[in-house]
py3Dmol code that shows the C-alpha trace and the ligand (Angstrom):
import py3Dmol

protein = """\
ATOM      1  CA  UNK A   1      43.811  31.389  63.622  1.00  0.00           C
ATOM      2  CA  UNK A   2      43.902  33.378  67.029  1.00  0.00           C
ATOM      3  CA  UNK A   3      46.798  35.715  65.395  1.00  0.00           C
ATOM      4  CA  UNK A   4      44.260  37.279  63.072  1.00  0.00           C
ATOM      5  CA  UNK A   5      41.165  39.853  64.001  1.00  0.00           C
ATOM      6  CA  UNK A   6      39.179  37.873  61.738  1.00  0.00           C
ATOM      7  CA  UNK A   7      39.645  34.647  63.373  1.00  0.00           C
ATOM      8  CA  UNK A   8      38.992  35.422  66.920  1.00  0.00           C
ATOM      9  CA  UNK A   9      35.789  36.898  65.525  1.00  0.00           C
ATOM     10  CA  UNK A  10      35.129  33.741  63.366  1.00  0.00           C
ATOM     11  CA  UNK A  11      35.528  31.773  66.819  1.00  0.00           C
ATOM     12  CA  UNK A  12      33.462  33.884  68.901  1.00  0.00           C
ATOM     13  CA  UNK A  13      30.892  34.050  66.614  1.00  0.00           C
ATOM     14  CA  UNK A  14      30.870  29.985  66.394  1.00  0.00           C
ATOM     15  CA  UNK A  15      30.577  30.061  70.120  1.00  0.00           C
ATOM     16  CA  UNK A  16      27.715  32.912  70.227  1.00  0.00           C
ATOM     17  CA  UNK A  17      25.729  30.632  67.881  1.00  0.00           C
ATOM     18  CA  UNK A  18      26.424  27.323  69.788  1.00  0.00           C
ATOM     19  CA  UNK A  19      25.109  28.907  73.050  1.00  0.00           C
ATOM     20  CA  UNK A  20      22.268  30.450  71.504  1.00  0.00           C
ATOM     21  CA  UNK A  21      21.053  26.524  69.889  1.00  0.00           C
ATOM     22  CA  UNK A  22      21.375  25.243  73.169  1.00  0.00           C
ATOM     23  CA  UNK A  23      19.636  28.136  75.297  1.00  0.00           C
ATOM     24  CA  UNK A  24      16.765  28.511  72.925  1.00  0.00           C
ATOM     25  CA  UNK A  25      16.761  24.596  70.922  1.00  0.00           C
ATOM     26  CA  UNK A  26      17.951  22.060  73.631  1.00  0.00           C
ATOM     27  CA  UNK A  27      16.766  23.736  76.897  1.00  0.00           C
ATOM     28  CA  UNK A  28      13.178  24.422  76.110  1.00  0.00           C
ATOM     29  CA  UNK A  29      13.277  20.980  74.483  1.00  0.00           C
ATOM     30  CA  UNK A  30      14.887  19.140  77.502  1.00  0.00           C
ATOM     31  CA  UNK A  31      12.076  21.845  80.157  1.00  0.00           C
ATOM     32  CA  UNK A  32       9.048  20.151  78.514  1.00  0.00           C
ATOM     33  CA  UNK A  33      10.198  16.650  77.246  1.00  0.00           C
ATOM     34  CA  UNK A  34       7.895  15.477  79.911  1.00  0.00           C
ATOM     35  CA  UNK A  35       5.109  17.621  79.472  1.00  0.00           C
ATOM     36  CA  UNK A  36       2.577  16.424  76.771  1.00  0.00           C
ATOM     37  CA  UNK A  37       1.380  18.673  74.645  1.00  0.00           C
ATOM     38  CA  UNK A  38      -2.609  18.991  74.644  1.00  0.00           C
ATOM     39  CA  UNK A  39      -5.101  17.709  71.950  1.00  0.00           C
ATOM     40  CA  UNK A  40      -7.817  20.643  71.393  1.00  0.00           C
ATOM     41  CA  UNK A  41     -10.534  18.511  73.382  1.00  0.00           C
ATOM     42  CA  UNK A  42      -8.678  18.973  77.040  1.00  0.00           C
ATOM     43  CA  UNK A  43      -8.401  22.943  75.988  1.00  0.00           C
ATOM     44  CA  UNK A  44     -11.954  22.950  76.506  1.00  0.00           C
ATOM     45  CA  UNK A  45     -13.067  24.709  80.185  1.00  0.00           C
ATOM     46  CA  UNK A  46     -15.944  26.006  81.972  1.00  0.00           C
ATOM     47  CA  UNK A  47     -14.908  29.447  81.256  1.00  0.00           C
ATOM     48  CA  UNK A  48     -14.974  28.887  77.407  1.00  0.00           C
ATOM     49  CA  UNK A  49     -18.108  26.422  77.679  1.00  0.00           C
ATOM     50  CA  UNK A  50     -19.838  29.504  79.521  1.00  0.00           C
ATOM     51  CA  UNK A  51     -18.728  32.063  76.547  1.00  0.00           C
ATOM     52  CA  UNK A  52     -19.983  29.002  74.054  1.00  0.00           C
ATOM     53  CA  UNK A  53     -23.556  28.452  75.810  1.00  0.00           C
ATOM     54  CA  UNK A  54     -23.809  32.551  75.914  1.00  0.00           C
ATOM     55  CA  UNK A  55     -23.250  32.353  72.372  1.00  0.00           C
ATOM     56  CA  UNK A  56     -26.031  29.562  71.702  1.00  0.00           C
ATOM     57  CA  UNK A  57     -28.116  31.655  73.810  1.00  0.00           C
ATOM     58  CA  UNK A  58     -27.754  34.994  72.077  1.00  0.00           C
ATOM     59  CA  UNK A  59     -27.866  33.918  68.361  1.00  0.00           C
ATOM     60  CA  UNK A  60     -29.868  30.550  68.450  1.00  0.00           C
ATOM     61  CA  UNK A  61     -30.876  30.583  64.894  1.00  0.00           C
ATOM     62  CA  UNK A  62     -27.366  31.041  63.937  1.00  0.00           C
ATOM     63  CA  UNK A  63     -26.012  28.733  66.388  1.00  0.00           C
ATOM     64  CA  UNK A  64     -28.660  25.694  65.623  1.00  0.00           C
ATOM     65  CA  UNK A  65     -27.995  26.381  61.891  1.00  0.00           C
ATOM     66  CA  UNK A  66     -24.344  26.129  61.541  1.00  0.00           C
ATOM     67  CA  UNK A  67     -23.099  24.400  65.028  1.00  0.00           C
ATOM     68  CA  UNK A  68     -25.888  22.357  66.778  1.00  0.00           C
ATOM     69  CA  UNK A  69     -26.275  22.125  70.647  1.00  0.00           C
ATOM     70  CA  UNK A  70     -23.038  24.024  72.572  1.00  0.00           C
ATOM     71  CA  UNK A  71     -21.449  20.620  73.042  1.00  0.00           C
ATOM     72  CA  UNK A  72     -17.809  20.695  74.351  1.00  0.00           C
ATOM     73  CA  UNK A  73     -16.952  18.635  70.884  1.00  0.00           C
ATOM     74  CA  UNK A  74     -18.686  21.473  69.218  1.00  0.00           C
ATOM     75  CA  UNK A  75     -16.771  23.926  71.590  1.00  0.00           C
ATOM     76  CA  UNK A  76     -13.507  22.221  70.320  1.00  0.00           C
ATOM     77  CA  UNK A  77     -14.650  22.134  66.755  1.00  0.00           C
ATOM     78  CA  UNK A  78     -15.021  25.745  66.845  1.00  0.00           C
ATOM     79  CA  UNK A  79     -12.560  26.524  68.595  1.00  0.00           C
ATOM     80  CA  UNK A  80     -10.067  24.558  66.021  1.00  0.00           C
ATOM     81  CA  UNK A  81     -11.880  26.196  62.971  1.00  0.00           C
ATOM     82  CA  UNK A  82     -11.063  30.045  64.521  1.00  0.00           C
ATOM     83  CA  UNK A  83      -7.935  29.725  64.904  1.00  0.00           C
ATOM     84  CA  UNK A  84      -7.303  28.681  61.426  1.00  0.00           C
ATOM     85  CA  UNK A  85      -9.804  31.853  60.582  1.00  0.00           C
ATOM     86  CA  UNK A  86      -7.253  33.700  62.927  1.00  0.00           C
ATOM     87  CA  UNK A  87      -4.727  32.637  60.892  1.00  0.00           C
ATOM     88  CA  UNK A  88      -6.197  33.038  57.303  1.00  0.00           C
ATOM     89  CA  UNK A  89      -7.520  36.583  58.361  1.00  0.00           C
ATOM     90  CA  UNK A  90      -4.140  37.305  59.104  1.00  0.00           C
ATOM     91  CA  UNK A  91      -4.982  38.861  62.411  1.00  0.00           C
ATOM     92  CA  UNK A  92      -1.689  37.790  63.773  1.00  0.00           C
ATOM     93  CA  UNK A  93      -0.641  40.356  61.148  1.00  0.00           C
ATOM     94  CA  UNK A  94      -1.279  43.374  63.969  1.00  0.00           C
ATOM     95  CA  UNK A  95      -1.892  41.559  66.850  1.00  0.00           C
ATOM     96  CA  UNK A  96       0.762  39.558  69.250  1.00  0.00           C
ATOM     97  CA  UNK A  97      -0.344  36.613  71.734  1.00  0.00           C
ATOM     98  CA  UNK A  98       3.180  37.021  73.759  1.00  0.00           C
ATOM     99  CA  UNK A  99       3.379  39.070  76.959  1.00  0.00           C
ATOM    100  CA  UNK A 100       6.701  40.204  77.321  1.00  0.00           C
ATOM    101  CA  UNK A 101       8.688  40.709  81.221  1.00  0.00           C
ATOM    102  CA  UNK A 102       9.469  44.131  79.958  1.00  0.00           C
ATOM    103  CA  UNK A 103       7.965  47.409  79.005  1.00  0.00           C
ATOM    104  CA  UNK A 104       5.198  47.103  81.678  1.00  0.00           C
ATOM    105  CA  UNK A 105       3.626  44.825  79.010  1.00  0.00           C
ATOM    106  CA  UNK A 106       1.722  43.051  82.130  1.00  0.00           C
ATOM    107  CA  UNK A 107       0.470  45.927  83.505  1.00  0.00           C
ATOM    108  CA  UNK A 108      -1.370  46.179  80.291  1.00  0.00           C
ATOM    109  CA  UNK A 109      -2.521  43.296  79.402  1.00  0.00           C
ATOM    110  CA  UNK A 110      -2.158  40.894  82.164  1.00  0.00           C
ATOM    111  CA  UNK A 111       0.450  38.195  83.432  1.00  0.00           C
ATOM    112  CA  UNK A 112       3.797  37.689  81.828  1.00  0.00           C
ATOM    113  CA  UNK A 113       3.362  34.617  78.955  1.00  0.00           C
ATOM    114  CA  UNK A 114       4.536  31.334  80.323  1.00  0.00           C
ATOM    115  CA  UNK A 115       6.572  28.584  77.736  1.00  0.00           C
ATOM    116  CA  UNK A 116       4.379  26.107  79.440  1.00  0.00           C
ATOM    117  CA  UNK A 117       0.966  27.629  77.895  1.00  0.00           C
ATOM    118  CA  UNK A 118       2.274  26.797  74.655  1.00  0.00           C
ATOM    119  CA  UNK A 119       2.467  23.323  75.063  1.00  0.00           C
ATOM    120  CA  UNK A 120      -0.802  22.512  73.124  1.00  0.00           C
ATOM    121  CA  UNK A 121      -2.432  21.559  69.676  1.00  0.00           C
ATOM    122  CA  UNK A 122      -4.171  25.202  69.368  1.00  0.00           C
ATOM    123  CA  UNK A 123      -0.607  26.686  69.573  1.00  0.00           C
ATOM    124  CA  UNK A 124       1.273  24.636  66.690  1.00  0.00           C
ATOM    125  CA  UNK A 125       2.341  26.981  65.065  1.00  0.00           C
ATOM    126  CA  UNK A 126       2.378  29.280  67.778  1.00  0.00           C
ATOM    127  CA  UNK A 127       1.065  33.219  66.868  1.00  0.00           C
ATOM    128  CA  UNK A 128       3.631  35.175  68.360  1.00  0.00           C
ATOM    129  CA  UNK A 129       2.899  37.786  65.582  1.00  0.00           C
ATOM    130  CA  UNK A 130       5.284  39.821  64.020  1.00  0.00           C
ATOM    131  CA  UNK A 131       3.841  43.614  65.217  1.00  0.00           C
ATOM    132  CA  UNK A 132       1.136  45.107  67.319  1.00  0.00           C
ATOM    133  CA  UNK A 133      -1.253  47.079  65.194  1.00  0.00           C
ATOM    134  CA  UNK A 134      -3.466  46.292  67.924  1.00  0.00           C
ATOM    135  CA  UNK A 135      -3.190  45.105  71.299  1.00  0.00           C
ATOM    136  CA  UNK A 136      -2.021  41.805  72.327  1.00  0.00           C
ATOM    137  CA  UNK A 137      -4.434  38.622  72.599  1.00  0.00           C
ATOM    138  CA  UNK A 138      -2.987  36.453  74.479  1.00  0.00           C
ATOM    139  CA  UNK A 139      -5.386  37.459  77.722  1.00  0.00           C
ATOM    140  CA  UNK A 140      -8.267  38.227  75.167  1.00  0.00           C
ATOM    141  CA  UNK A 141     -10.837  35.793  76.535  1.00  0.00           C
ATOM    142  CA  UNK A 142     -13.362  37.473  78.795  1.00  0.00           C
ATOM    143  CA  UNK A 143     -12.514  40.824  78.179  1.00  0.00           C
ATOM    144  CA  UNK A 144     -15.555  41.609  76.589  1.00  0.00           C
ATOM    145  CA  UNK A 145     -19.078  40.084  75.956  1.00  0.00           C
ATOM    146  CA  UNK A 146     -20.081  37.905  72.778  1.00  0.00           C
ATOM    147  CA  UNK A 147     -21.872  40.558  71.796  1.00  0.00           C
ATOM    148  CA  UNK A 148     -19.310  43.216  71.512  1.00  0.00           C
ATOM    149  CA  UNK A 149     -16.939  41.026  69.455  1.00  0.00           C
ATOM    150  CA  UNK A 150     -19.829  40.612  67.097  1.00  0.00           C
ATOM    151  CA  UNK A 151     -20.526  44.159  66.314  1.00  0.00           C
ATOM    152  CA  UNK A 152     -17.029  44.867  66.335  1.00  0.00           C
ATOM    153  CA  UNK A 153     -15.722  42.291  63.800  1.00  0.00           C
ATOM    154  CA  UNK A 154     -18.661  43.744  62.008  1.00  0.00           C
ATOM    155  CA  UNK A 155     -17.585  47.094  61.940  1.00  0.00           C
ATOM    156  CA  UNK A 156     -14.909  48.334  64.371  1.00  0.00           C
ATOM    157  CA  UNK A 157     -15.267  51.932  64.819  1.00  0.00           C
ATOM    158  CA  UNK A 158     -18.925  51.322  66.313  1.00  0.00           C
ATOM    159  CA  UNK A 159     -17.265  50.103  69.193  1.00  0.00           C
ATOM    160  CA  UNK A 160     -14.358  51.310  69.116  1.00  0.00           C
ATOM    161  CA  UNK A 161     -14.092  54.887  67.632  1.00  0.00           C
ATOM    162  CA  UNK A 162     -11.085  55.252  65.110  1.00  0.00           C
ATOM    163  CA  UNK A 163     -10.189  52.078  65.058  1.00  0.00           C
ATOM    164  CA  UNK A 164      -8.048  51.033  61.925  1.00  0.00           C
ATOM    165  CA  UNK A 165      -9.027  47.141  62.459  1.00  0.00           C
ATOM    166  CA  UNK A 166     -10.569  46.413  58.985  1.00  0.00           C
ATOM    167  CA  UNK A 167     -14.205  44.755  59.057  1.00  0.00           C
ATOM    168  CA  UNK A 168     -14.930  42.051  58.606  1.00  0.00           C
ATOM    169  CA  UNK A 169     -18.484  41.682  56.792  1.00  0.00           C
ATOM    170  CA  UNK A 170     -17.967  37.466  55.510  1.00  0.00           C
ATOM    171  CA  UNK A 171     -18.194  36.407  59.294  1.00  0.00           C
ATOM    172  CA  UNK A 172     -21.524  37.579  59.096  1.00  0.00           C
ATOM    173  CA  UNK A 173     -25.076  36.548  57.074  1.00  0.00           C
ATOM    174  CA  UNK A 174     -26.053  40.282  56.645  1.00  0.00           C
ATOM    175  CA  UNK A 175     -26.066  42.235  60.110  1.00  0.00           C
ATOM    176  CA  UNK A 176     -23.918  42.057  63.488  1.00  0.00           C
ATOM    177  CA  UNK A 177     -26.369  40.037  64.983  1.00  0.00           C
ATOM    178  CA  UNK A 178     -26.424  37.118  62.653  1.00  0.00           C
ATOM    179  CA  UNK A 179     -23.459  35.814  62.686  1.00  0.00           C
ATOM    180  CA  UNK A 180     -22.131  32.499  60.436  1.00  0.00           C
ATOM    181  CA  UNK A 181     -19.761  29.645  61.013  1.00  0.00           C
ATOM    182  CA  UNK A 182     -16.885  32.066  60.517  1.00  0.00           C
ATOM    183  CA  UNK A 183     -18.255  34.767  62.932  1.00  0.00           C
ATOM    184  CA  UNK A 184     -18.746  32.011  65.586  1.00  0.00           C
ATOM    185  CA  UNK A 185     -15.855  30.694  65.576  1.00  0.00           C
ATOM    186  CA  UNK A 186     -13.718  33.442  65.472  1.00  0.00           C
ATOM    187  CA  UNK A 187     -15.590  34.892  68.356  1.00  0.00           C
ATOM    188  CA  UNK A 188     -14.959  31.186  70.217  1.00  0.00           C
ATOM    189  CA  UNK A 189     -11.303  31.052  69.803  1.00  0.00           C
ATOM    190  CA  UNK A 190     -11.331  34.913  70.974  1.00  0.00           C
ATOM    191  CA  UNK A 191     -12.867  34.283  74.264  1.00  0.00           C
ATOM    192  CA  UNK A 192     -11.000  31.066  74.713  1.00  0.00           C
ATOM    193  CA  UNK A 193      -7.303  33.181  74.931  1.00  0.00           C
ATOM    194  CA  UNK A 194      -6.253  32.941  78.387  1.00  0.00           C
ATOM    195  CA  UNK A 195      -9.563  30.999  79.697  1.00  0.00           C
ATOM    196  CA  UNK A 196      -6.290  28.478  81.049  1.00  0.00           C
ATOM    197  CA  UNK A 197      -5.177  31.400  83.553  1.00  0.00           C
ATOM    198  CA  UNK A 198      -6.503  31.354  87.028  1.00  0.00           C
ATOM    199  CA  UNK A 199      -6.643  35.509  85.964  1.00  0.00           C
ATOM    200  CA  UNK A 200      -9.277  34.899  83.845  1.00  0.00           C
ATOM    201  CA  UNK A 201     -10.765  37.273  82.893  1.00  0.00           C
ATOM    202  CA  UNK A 202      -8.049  39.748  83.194  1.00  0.00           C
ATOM    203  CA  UNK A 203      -8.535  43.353  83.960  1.00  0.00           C
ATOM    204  CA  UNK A 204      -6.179  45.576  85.834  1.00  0.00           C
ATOM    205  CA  UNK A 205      -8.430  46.616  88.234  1.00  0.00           C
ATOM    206  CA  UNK A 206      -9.289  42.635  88.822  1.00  0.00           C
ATOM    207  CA  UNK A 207      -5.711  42.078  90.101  1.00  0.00           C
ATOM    208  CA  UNK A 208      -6.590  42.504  93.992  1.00  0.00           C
ATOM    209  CA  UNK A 209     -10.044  40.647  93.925  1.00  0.00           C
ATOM    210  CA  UNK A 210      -7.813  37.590  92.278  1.00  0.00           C
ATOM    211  CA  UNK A 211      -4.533  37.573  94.415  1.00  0.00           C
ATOM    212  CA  UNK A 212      -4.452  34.473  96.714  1.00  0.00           C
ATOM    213  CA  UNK A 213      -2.749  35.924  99.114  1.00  0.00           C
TER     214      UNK A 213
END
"""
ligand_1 = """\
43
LIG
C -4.775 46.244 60.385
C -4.530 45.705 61.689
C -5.519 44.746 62.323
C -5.962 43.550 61.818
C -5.632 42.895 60.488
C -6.792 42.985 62.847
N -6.852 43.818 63.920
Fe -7.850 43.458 65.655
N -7.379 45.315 66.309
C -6.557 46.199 65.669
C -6.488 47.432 66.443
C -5.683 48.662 66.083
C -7.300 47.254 67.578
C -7.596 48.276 68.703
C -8.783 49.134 68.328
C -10.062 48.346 68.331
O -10.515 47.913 69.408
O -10.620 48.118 67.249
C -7.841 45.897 67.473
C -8.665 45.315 68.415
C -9.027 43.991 68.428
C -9.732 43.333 69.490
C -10.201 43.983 70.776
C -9.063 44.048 71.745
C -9.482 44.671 73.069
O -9.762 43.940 74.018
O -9.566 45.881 73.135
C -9.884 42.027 69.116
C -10.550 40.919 69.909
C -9.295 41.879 67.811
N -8.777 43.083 67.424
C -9.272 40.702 67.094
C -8.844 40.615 65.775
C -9.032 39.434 64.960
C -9.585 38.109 65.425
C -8.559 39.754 63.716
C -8.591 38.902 62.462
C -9.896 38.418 62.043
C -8.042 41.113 63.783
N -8.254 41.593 65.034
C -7.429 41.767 62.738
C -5.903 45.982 64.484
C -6.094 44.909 63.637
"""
view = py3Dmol.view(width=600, height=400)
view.addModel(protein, "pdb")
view.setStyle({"model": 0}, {"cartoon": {"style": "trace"}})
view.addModel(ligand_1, "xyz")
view.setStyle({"model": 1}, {"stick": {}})
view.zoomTo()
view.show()
Protein backbone atom coordinates (compact mmCIF):
# COMPACT_ATOMS: atom_id res chain seq x y z
CA UNK A 1 0.00 0.00 0.00
CA UNK A 2 2.96 2.44 0.94
CA UNK A 3 4.55 1.64 -2.71
CA UNK A 4 1.77 3.59 -4.38
CA UNK A 5 1.10 7.67 -4.34
CA UNK A 6 -2.37 6.83 -3.84
CA UNK A 7 -1.97 4.85 -0.81
CA UNK A 8 0.20 6.98 1.28
CA UNK A 9 -2.44 9.60 0.53
CA UNK A 10 -5.31 7.13 1.39
CA UNK A 11 -3.35 6.66 4.84
CA UNK A 12 -2.69 10.13 5.59
CA UNK A 13 -5.91 11.15 4.87
CA UNK A 14 -7.34 8.29 7.39
CA UNK A 15 -5.02 9.76 9.93
CA UNK A 16 -6.00 13.61 9.16
CA UNK A 17 -9.62 12.54 9.80
CA UNK A 18 -8.90 10.44 12.98
CA UNK A 19 -7.12 13.46 14.59
CA UNK A 20 -9.59 15.84 13.57
CA UNK A 21 -12.72 13.38 15.49
CA UNK A 22 -10.71 13.38 18.40
CA UNK A 23 -9.56 17.20 18.55
CA UNK A 24 -12.97 18.52 17.75
CA UNK A 25 -15.53 15.16 18.98
CA UNK A 26 -13.70 13.54 22.02
CA UNK A 27 -11.80 16.54 23.52
CA UNK A 28 -14.54 19.07 23.83
CA UNK A 29 -16.63 16.09 24.96
CA UNK A 30 -14.10 14.79 27.60
CA UNK A 31 -13.38 19.34 28.61
CA UNK A 32 -17.06 19.58 29.70
CA UNK A 33 -18.22 16.01 30.74
CA UNK A 34 -18.36 17.56 34.10
CA UNK A 35 -19.87 20.69 33.40
CA UNK A 36 -23.76 20.61 33.29
CA UNK A 37 -25.28 22.22 30.83
CA UNK A 38 -27.88 25.01 32.05
CA UNK A 39 -31.77 24.84 31.98
CA UNK A 40 -33.06 28.43 30.66
CA UNK A 41 -34.23 29.37 34.35
CA UNK A 42 -30.39 29.71 35.82
CA UNK A 43 -29.67 31.92 32.43
CA UNK A 44 -31.72 34.38 34.04
CA UNK A 45 -29.47 37.53 35.74
CA UNK A 46 -29.82 40.87 37.11
CA UNK A 47 -28.52 42.34 34.01
CA UNK A 48 -31.31 40.72 31.83
CA UNK A 49 -34.02 41.13 34.75
CA UNK A 50 -33.00 44.98 34.58
CA UNK A 51 -33.44 45.04 30.53
CA UNK A 52 -36.90 42.92 31.31
CA UNK A 53 -38.32 45.42 34.12
CA UNK A 54 -37.14 48.44 31.60
CA UNK A 55 -39.19 46.78 29.17
CA UNK A 56 -42.39 46.42 31.54
CA UNK A 57 -41.74 49.91 32.32
CA UNK A 58 -41.61 51.40 28.85
CA UNK A 59 -44.50 49.50 27.12
CA UNK A 60 -46.85 48.50 30.10
CA UNK A 61 -49.89 48.00 28.06
CA UNK A 62 -48.02 45.73 25.87
CA UNK A 63 -46.18 44.08 28.53
CA UNK A 64 -49.43 43.44 30.96
CA UNK A 65 -51.26 42.25 27.78
CA UNK A 66 -49.10 39.61 26.41
CA UNK A 67 -46.47 38.77 29.42
CA UNK A 68 -47.82 39.73 32.92
CA UNK A 69 -45.57 41.10 35.79
CA UNK A 70 -41.51 40.96 34.67
CA UNK A 71 -41.18 37.75 36.64
CA UNK A 72 -37.82 35.89 36.17
CA UNK A 73 -40.20 32.77 34.90
CA UNK A 74 -41.60 35.29 32.55
CA UNK A 75 -37.96 36.53 31.84
CA UNK A 76 -37.13 32.83 30.94
CA UNK A 77 -40.31 32.33 29.03
CA UNK A 78 -39.38 35.09 26.86
CA UNK A 79 -36.30 34.62 26.64
CA UNK A 80 -36.95 30.81 25.32
CA UNK A 81 -39.70 32.09 22.86
CA UNK A 82 -36.92 34.73 21.09
CA UNK A 83 -34.64 32.62 20.43
CA UNK A 84 -36.86 30.35 18.57
CA UNK A 85 -38.13 33.87 16.83
CA UNK A 86 -34.27 34.27 16.27
CA UNK A 87 -34.25 31.24 14.71
CA UNK A 88 -37.51 31.27 12.58
CA UNK A 89 -36.60 34.92 11.44
CA UNK A 90 -33.59 33.49 10.25
CA UNK A 91 -31.47 36.19 11.74
CA UNK A 92 -28.66 33.78 12.17
CA UNK A 93 -28.91 34.01 8.37
CA UNK A 94 -26.52 37.44 8.51
CA UNK A 95 -25.57 37.53 11.83
CA UNK A 96 -22.80 35.24 13.79
CA UNK A 97 -22.81 34.74 17.77
CA UNK A 98 -18.94 33.42 17.60
CA UNK A 99 -16.03 35.76 18.32
CA UNK A 100 -13.19 34.52 16.63
CA UNK A 101 -9.09 34.88 18.19
CA UNK A 102 -8.34 36.32 14.83
CA UNK A 103 -8.97 39.23 12.59
CA UNK A 104 -9.15 41.69 15.56
CA UNK A 105 -12.70 40.25 15.83
CA UNK A 106 -12.46 41.29 19.75
CA UNK A 107 -11.49 44.53 19.24
CA UNK A 108 -14.81 44.83 17.59
CA UNK A 109 -17.07 43.29 19.29
CA UNK A 110 -15.73 42.31 22.57
CA UNK A 111 -13.96 39.19 24.25
CA UNK A 112 -12.93 36.15 22.32
CA UNK A 113 -16.10 33.36 22.57
CA UNK A 114 -15.42 30.80 25.21
CA UNK A 115 -16.62 26.73 24.55
CA UNK A 116 -17.74 27.00 28.09
CA UNK A 117 -20.60 29.74 27.29
CA UNK A 118 -22.14 27.25 25.20
CA UNK A 119 -22.82 24.87 27.68
CA UNK A 120 -26.58 25.77 28.08
CA UNK A 121 -30.28 25.03 26.99
CA UNK A 122 -30.53 28.56 25.02
CA UNK A 123 -27.52 27.35 22.92
CA UNK A 124 -28.81 23.77 21.66
CA UNK A 125 -28.44 24.16 18.66
CA UNK A 126 -25.89 26.62 18.96
CA UNK A 127 -26.16 29.88 16.24
CA UNK A 128 -22.82 30.07 15.04
CA UNK A 129 -24.36 31.42 11.74
CA UNK A 130 -23.15 30.77 8.52
CA UNK A 131 -22.15 34.71 7.35
CA UNK A 132 -22.11 38.18 8.74
CA UNK A 133 -24.53 40.38 6.89
CA UNK A 134 -24.45 42.16 10.02
CA UNK A 135 -22.37 42.28 12.94
CA UNK A 136 -21.93 39.60 15.37
CA UNK A 137 -24.37 39.05 18.50
CA UNK A 138 -22.81 37.24 20.65
CA UNK A 139 -21.95 40.55 23.01
CA UNK A 140 -25.37 42.09 21.84
CA UNK A 141 -26.95 42.53 25.26
CA UNK A 142 -26.62 46.06 26.57
CA UNK A 143 -25.42 47.62 23.66
CA UNK A 144 -28.29 49.59 23.18
CA UNK A 145 -31.57 50.60 25.01
CA UNK A 146 -35.05 48.69 24.68
CA UNK A 147 -36.09 51.35 22.93
CA UNK A 148 -33.72 51.44 20.08
CA UNK A 149 -34.17 47.72 19.30
CA UNK A 150 -37.83 48.52 19.03
CA UNK A 151 -37.72 51.15 16.43
CA UNK A 152 -35.12 49.40 14.74
CA UNK A 153 -36.73 45.94 14.26
CA UNK A 154 -39.46 48.24 13.17
CA UNK A 155 -37.74 49.84 10.55
CA UNK A 156 -33.92 49.77 10.40
CA UNK A 157 -32.74 52.63 8.47
CA UNK A 158 -34.41 55.06 11.18
CA UNK A 159 -31.74 54.10 13.30
CA UNK A 160 -29.45 53.04 11.42
CA UNK A 161 -29.15 54.84 8.00
CA UNK A 162 -28.69 52.32 5.00
CA UNK A 163 -29.10 49.54 6.72
CA UNK A 164 -30.07 46.40 4.55
CA UNK A 165 -31.59 44.53 7.80
CA UNK A 166 -35.18 43.87 6.52
CA UNK A 167 -38.11 45.09 8.95
CA UNK A 168 -39.74 43.55 10.67
CA UNK A 169 -43.47 44.98 10.98
CA UNK A 170 -45.29 41.32 12.69
CA UNK A 171 -43.24 41.99 15.99
CA UNK A 172 -45.26 44.87 16.28
CA UNK A 173 -49.34 45.78 16.88
CA UNK A 174 -49.12 48.85 14.50
CA UNK A 175 -46.21 51.35 15.54
CA UNK A 176 -42.55 50.96 17.14
CA UNK A 177 -43.84 51.64 20.33
CA UNK A 178 -46.34 48.89 20.71
CA UNK A 179 -44.72 46.09 20.52
CA UNK A 180 -46.36 42.21 20.71
CA UNK A 181 -45.26 38.90 22.12
CA UNK A 182 -42.90 38.55 19.18
CA UNK A 183 -41.37 42.10 19.51
CA UNK A 184 -40.78 41.39 23.26
CA UNK A 185 -39.25 38.62 23.08
CA UNK A 186 -37.02 39.10 20.45
CA UNK A 187 -35.90 42.26 22.09
CA UNK A 188 -35.39 39.92 25.53
CA UNK A 189 -33.24 37.33 24.04
CA UNK A 190 -31.27 40.40 22.30
CA UNK A 191 -30.31 42.04 25.46
CA UNK A 192 -29.75 38.77 27.19
CA UNK A 193 -26.44 37.92 24.63
CA UNK A 194 -23.50 38.22 26.72
CA UNK A 195 -25.47 39.45 30.05
CA UNK A 196 -23.14 36.04 31.43
CA UNK A 197 -19.80 38.17 30.79
CA UNK A 198 -18.39 40.14 33.61
CA UNK A 199 -17.90 42.75 30.23
CA UNK A 200 -21.29 43.32 30.16
CA UNK A 201 -22.19 45.60 28.50
CA UNK A 202 -19.38 45.66 26.12
CA UNK A 203 -18.08 48.71 24.44
CA UNK A 204 -14.54 49.34 23.40
CA UNK A 205 -14.14 52.31 25.12
CA UNK A 206 -15.57 50.31 28.42
CA UNK A 207 -12.47 48.04 28.36
CA UNK A 208 -10.33 50.19 30.99
CA UNK A 209 -13.29 51.11 33.40
CA UNK A 210 -13.83 47.02 33.50
CA UNK A 211 -10.19 45.60 33.76
CA UNK A 212 -9.57 44.18 37.30
CA UNK A 213 -6.36 44.87 37.34
C1 LIG B 1 -30.38 40.48 5.49
C2 LIG B 1 -29.51 40.38 6.62
C3 LIG B 1 -30.06 40.57 8.03
C4 LIG B 1 -31.07 39.86 8.63
C5 LIG B 1 -31.93 38.76 8.05
C6 LIG B 1 -31.12 40.35 9.98
N1 LIG B 1 -30.18 41.32 10.17
FE1 LIG B 1 -29.81 42.28 11.92
N2 LIG B 1 -28.47 43.48 10.98
C7 LIG B 1 -28.07 43.35 9.68
C8 LIG B 1 -27.12 44.41 9.36
C9 LIG B 1 -26.44 44.62 8.03
C10 LIG B 1 -26.97 45.18 10.53
C11 LIG B 1 -26.10 46.45 10.71
C12 LIG B 1 -26.89 47.68 10.33
C13 LIG B 1 -27.99 47.97 11.30
O1 LIG B 1 -27.72 48.32 12.46
O2 LIG B 1 -29.16 47.81 10.93
C14 LIG B 1 -27.83 44.56 11.54
C15 LIG B 1 -27.94 45.00 12.84
C16 LIG B 1 -28.59 44.33 13.85
C17 LIG B 1 -28.56 44.68 15.24
C18 LIG B 1 -27.81 45.86 15.83
C19 LIG B 1 -26.38 45.49 16.03
C20 LIG B 1 -25.58 46.63 16.66
O3 LIG B 1 -25.36 46.62 17.87
O4 LIG B 1 -25.22 47.54 15.94
C21 LIG B 1 -29.32 43.75 15.89
C22 LIG B 1 -29.58 43.68 17.39
C23 LIG B 1 -29.84 42.84 14.91
N3 LIG B 1 -29.37 43.21 13.68
C24 LIG B 1 -30.67 41.78 15.19
C25 LIG B 1 -31.29 41.01 14.22
C26 LIG B 1 -32.32 40.04 14.51
C27 LIG B 1 -32.80 39.64 15.89
C28 LIG B 1 -32.74 39.55 13.31
C29 LIG B 1 -33.86 38.57 13.04
C30 LIG B 1 -35.17 38.93 13.54
C31 LIG B 1 -31.92 40.17 12.28
N4 LIG B 1 -31.08 41.05 12.87
C32 LIG B 1 -32.00 39.88 10.93
C33 LIG B 1 -28.49 42.38 8.80
C34 LIG B 1 -29.52 41.49 9.00
Amino acid sequence: MFETKGGVLFIAGLGFFALAFLSNAVVPVLMYKDLPEQPVEELVNSRIMYQFEDLARRYPEQFKKYVGDPTEENCAKLMRLGRQIYIGEGCWHCHSQFIRPVSNESKRWGPVADSSEYQNALQRPVMFGTRRVGPDLSREGGRHANDWHAVHFFNPPVVSPDSPMPAYPWFFDGSPDKPNLRGLAIITYVQWLGSWLKEYPYYEQWEDINRED
